[in-house]
N, C-alpha and C positions, 0 to 999 in steps of 0.2 A: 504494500500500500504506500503510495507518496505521501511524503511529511507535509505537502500541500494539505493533501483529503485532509490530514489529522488535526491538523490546526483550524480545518474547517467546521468539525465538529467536534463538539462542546463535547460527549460524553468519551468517545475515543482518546481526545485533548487529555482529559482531567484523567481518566484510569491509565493512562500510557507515562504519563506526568506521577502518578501515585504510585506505578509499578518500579518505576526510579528509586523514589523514594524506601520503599517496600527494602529494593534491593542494596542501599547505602545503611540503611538501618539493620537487617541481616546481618550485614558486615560487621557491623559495631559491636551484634551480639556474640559474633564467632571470635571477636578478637576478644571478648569478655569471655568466653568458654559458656555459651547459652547456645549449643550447639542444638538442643532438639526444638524449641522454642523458635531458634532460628529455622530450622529446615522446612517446619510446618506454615509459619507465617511467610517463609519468600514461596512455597507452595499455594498459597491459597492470595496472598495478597498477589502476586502476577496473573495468575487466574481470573482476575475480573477481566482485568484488561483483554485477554487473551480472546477470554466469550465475548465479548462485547466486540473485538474485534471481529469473531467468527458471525457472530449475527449481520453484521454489515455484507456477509454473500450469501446469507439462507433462503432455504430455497420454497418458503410460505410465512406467512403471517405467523401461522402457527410457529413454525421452525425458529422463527425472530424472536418472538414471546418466549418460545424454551429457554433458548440460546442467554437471553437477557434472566430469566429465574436464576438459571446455572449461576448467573455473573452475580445478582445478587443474594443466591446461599454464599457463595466465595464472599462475599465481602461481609458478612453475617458472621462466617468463621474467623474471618480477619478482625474483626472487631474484638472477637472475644479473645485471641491470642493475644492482640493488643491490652484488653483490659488484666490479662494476666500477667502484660510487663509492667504495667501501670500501677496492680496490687500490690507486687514481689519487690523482695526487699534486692537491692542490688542490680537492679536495672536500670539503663539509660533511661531519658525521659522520651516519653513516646506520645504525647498529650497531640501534638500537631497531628497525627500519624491517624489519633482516634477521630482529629474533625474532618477531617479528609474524608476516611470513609466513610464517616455520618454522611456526609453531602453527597458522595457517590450511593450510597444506598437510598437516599431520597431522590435523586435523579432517576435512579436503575429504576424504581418503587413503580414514579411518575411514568419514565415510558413503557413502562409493563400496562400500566393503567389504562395510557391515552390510548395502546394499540390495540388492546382488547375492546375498547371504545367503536373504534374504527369499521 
């Protein structure tokens, strides 16, 4: 996909932008020795981005609408890995990390909604 298309949409933009992030924060935890914690959030935190790019060549409404739930259970678990760096004692701060997803999981929510609409 060109870096044009991506910047041309908002939700591809922000999970592609988040999966960045995802993966600079992993890093932080592997050099901390938060190796499983890391394996599972760079797992699931790239995964939005990944579905949500998959949806953009589905092949029915329906397939779109899958494609996007997929993206946000992924960011549902991402959330929650997030709030277990967030509880646990000895972890970086990840507080950016949880708004992020919040606003991807209300986007994903949104066009799940509007296409069922449709």
């Amino acid at each position: 996909m060109r870096q044009d298309k991506i910047e041309d949409n908002v939700i591809l933009k922000l999970s592609f932008e988040f999966a960045l992030e995802i993966i600079a924060y992993s890093e932080l935890l592997d050099t901390n020795r938060k190796y499983i914690i890391s394996k599972q959030l760079l797992k699931s935190g790239t995964s939005i981005g990944a579905n949500v790019r998959e949806a953009q060549n589905s092949e029915s409404k329906a397939d779109f609408i899958h494609k996007f739930k997929i993206a946000a259970k992924e960011a549902d678990e991402t959330q929650y890995w997030l709030q277990l760096c967030k509880f646990s004692k000895n972890y970086p701060d990840c507080e950016h990390l949880i708004k992020r997803v919040e606003e991807l999981n209300r986007i994903i929510t949104k066009i799940i909604s509007t296409s069922k609409r449709q």
